[in-house]
N, C-alpha and C positions, 0 to 999 in steps of 0.2 A: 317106744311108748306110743301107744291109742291116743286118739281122739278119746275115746271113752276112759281110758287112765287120767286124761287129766282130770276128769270128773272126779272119777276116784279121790284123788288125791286133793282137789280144792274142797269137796264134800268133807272128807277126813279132818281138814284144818279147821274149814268154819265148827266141823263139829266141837272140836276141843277147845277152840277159844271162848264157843258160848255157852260150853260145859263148864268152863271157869268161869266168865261171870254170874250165871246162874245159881253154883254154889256158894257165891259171897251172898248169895240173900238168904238170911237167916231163918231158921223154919217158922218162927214164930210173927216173921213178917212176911206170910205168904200171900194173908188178906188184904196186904198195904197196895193204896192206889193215891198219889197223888192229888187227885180232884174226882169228883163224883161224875160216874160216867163212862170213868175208863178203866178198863180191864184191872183186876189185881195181879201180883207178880205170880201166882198161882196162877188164873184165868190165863194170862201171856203163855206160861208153858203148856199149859194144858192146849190152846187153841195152836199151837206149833205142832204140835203132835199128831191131832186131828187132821191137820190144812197136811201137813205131810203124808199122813197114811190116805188122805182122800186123792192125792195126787199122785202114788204110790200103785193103790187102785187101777186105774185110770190107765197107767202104763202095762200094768202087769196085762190089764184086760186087753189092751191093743196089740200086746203083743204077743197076747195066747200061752204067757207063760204061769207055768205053776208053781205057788208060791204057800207055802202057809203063813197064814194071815189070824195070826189072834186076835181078838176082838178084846178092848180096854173099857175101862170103868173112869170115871171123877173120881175123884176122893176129895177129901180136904188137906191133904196131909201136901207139902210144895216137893221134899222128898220122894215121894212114889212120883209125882208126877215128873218128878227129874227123871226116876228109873222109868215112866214109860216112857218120857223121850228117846232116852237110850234105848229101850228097845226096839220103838221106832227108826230110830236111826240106824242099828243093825240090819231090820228089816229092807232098807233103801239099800245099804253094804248089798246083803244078799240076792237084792235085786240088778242092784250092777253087777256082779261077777256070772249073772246068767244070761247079760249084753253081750251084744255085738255092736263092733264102730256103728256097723251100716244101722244096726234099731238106732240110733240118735237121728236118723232125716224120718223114721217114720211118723205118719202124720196122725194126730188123734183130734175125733171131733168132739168138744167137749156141749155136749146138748145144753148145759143149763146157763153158757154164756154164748153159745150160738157162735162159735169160733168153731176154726180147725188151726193147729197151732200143733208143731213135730215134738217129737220126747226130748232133743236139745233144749229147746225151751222151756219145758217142765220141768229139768233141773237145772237152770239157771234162779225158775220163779224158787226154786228149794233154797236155791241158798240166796238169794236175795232177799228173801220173809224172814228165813231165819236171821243174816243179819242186819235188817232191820227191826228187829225183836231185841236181839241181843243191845244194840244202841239202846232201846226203851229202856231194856233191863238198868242199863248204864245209868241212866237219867232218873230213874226209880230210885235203885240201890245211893245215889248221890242226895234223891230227895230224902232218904230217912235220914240223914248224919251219918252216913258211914262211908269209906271212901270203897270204888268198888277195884274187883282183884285188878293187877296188870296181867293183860294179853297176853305179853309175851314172855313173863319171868317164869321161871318154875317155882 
């Protein structure tokens, strides 16, 4: 197994674990937000999707690879914004299996934070945001009364 497998496979995991907690928030509390201010549990997945596909970008462009790249919509609905996570997160699938070990030390300059920072760290910040998101979710789904799914049961 790659350096780039493990990717693979830690990306795979984070995704499924915060595919389940995502689905315990009920569609009809998607506009639910704790305190005024902060993100609803709609806003949280929809901004994961965005921060993902813009980071996603980012690599594909550094690495001169081609990719088709659909362009997503908001909605209201917390549903769809599940299914474009998902289809976000195929698109990153798709994007690894067009790696090589060696693209993870390649270096990308990201202009609008004034860094230069390799594509190993681009998917580290991937699955870091997402489960730091997923924990939010947690903390959300707990603030309406409801208990949220377990991680690991089926």
């Amino acid at each position: 197994m790659g350096r780039l497998d493990d990717y693979v496979a830690l990306k795979e995991l984070t995704d499924r674990g915060s595919l389940k907690t995502y689905r315990g928030i009920p569609e009809n509390n998607g506009g639910f937000t704790p305190d005024d201010g902060l993100m609803t549990c709609r806003e949280h997945i929809q901004h994961l999707s965005l921060v993902e596909r813009y980071i996603l970008r980012k690599i594909i462009d550094a690495l001169n690879l081609q990719l088709d790249f659909p362009e997503v919509d908001s909605t209201d609905s917390i549903t769809t914004e599940i299914d474009t996570l998902i289809q976000t997160w195929q698109l990153t699938g798709n994007l690894l299996a067009k790696m090589q070990d060696d693209d993870l030390d390649k270096t990308i300059k990201l202009e609008e934070e004034n860094i230069q920072v390799d594509v190993r760290h681009l998917l580290h910040v991937l699955v870091e945001h997402q489960v730091h998101h997923r924990g939010e979710m947690v903390v959300y789904i707990r603030a309406m009364g409801l208990v949220p799914p377990k991680r690991w049961a089926d």
